[in-house]
Structure formats: C-alpha cells, structure tokens
C-alpha positions as CSV (number, residue, x, y, z in Angstrom):
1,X,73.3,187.3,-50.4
2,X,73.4,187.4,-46.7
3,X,74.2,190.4,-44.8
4,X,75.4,190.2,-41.5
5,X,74.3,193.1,-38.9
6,X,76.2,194.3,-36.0
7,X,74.5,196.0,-33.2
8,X,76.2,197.6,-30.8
9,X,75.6,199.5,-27.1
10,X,77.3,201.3,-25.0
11,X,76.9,199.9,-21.3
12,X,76.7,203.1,-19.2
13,X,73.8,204.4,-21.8
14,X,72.0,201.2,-21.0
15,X,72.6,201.8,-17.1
16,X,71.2,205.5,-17.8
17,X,68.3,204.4,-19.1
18,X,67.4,202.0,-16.5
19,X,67.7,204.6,-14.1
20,X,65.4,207.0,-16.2
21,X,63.0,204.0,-16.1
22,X,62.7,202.7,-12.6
23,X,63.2,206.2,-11.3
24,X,60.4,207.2,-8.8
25,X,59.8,203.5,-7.8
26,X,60.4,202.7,-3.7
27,X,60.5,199.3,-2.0
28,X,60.1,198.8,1.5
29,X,62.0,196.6,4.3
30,X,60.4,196.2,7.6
31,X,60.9,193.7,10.8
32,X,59.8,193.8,14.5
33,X,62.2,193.4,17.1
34,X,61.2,192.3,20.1
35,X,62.8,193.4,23.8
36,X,63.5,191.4,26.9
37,X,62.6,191.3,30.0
38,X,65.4,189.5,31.8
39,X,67.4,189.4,35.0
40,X,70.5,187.6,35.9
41,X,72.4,187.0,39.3
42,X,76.0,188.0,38.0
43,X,77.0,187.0,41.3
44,X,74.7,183.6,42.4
45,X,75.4,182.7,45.5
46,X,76.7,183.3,48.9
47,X,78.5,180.4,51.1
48,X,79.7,181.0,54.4
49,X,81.0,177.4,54.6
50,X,80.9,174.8,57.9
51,X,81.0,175.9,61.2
52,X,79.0,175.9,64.7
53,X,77.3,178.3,67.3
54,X,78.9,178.9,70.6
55,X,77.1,176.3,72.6
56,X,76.3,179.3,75.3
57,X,72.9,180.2,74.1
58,X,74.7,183.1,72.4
59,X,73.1,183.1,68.3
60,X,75.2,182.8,65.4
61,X,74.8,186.4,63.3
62,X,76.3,186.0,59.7
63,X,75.9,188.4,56.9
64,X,76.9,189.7,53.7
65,X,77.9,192.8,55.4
66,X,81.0,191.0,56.8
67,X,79.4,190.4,60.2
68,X,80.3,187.7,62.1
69,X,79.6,187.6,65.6
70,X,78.9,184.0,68.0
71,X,80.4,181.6,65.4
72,X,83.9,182.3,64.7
73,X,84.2,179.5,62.1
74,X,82.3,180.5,59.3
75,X,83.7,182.4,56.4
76,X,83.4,186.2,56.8
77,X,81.2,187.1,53.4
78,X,81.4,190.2,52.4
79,X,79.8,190.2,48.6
80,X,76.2,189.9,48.5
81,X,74.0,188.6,45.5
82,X,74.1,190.9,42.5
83,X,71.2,191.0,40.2
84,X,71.6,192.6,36.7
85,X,68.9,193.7,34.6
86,X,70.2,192.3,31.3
87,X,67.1,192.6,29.4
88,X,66.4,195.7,26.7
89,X,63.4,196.9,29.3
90,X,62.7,198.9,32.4
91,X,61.3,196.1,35.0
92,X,59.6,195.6,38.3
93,X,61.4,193.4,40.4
94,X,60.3,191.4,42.9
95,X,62.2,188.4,45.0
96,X,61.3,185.5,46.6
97,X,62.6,182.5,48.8
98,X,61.2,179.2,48.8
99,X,62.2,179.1,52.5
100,X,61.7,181.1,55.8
101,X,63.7,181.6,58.9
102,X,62.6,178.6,60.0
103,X,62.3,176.3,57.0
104,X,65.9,177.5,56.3
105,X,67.7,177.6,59.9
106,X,65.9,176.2,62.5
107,X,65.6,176.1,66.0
108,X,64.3,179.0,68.2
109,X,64.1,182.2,67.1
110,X,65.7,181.7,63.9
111,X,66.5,185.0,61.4
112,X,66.9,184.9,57.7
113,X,66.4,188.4,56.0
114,X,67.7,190.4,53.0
115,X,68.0,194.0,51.9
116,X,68.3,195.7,48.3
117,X,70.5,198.1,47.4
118,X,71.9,200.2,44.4
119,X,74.9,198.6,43.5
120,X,75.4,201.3,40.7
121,X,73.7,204.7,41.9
122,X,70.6,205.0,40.1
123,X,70.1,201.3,39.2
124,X,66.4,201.2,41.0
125,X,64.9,204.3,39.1
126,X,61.5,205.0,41.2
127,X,63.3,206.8,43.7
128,X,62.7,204.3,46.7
129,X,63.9,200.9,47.8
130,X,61.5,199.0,49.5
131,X,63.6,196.7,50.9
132,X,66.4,199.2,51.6
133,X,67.1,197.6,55.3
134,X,66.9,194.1,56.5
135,X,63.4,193.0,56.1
136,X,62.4,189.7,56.7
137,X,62.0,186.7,54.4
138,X,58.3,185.4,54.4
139,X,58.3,182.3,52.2
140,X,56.9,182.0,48.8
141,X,56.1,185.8,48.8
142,X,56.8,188.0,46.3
143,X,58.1,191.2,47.6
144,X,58.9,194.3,45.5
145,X,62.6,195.0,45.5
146,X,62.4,197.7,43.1
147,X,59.6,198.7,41.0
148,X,61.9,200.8,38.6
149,X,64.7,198.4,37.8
150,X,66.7,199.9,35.2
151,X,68.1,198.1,31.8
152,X,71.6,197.7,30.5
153,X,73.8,200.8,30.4
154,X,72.0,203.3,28.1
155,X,72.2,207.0,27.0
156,X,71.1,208.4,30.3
157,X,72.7,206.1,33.3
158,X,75.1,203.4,33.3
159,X,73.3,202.0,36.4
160,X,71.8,198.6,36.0
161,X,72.2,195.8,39.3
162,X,71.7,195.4,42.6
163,X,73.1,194.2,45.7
164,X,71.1,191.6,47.7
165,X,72.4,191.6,51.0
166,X,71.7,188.5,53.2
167,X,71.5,187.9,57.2
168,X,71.2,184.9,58.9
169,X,70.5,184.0,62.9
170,X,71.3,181.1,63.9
171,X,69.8,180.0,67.4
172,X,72.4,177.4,69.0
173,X,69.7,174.4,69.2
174,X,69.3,174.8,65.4
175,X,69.8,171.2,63.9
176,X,73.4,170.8,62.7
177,X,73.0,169.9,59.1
178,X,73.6,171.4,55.1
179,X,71.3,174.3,55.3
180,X,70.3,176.1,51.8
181,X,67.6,178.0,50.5
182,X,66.8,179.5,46.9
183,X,66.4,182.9,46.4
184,X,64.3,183.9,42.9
185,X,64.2,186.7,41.1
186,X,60.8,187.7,39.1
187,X,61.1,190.7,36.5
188,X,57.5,191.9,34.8
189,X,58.0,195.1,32.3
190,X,57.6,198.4,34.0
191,X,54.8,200.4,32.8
192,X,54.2,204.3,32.9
C-alpha cells in the first residue's frame, strides 16, 4: 500500500534561515567616473552690423563696452562674449584669435584687443586676471585669460564665466568688406 507524504514549510522560517546562512557574506560595486574639462561660449558672438568710418581720417572705435565713437552706423554692443566653465574641473584658460589687428581690420593702424573679466565675482579663482584691461590680440597665440577658472556652481562659490570684452579700430582706409575673425577658447585641468 502506498502512502502518500506531505511536507510542509513555513516561508518566513525558510527566509530566516537563508539569512542565518549568507550572513557575514559582502559583495562589492565599483565604477570610475570620469570629469570634464570643458568650456562653452553661452554667449558666441558679437556683431556690430554694417556701417562706415567718417571719411575725415577720424578711426572708427567700437566696443563691447557700448562705445561708439567715428562711425555712427554701427550697432552700439554692449554684451561681450561669455565663456562658462561647464566642465566638472578647475581649468586654465587661455584664448586665442586666428586673426590680428591687421588680418582682421585692415588699413593703417588697425586695433583689435580684448579683455577678461569676472562676470560672476570669483569666477577666475587665482586672484589675478591677466588680461584684466584691453590687451592686444597677437594671432595664433595662446594667452592666459585665467589660470584658475572655476567649474559649475559648487558648495563654495556660484561663480563660473567670464566676460570677454572686445575693441575694434578701424582706420578709415581699411578695405570696405565682411570682416570676421574667430576667437577660441582652450581649457587644460588646473593643477595644485
């Protein structure tokens, strides 16, 4: 005769007893995150339109600062380029043009310069701005803007972009034509 043989369990003694088993036992988890070293114009360029020079010999003076003296038909510009450092690192920054006064304007005595600013207080961290007044543009050149840029918004500052003021002079036998240059901006991670 066959007998048939019920076994039962309970569930949470089961649970119990795995616990009592595996206790003591650790697994790990573990990843690398890389930063970023990265800057971004937030505002990219600057256009102060079509217009002439006063034929007089007078030069054309346009910057970001709003100034606008010898050719009254160009825009008045009064917001400079912004550079943001939107990586997760303190960086040195340095700028460049791939043109010079003369490349870019023309003419006799031509002027193109730029200066750096905070835009935020505390944005360029090593306590001086190299180019904190309007320095001239040599082309190609690297030139330190800030060798303490600081990163996005963190614990201790908000402060994190720039303002890259511009000036132009334009002599009044530059040649009348499109006139552009490009302005880059090179960030390497700042090291102690």
């Amino acid at each position: 005769m066959q007998k048939n043989i019920l076994i039962c369990f309970s569930l949470a003694a089961l649970a119990i007893m795995a616990t009592a088993v595996f206790a003591g036992y650790t697994g790990s988890v573990g990843l690398t995150l890389d930063g970023t070293t990265q800057v971004s114009f937030t505002t990219a360029s600057v256009a102060w339109g079509t217009g002439s020079v006063i034929a007089s010999g007078t030069p054309c003076t346009l910057d970001t600062d709003a100034t606008n003296t010898g050719c009254p038909s160009f825009n008045n510009v009064s917001t400079p380029l912004v550079i943001e450092n939107t990586g997760t690192f303190a960086v040195k920054l340095e700028l460049s043009s791939n043109k010079d006064a003369a490349d870019f304007i023309g003419g006799t005595s031509p002027t193109f310069k730029w200066k750096v600013t905070n835009k935020e207080v505390g944005s360029c961290d090593d306590g001086t701005l190299p180019l904190a007044s309007y320095t001239t543009i040599v082309k190609t050149t690297a030139t330190t803007a800030c060798a303490k840029f600081l990163k996005v918004p963190t614990c201790e500052t908000a402060a994190s972009t720039l303002d890259v003021d511009l000036q132009v002079v334009i002599p009044s036998d530059a040649t009348a034509e499109a006139k552009s240059a490009t302005i880059t901006a090179t960030a390497t991670k700042w090291v102690v």
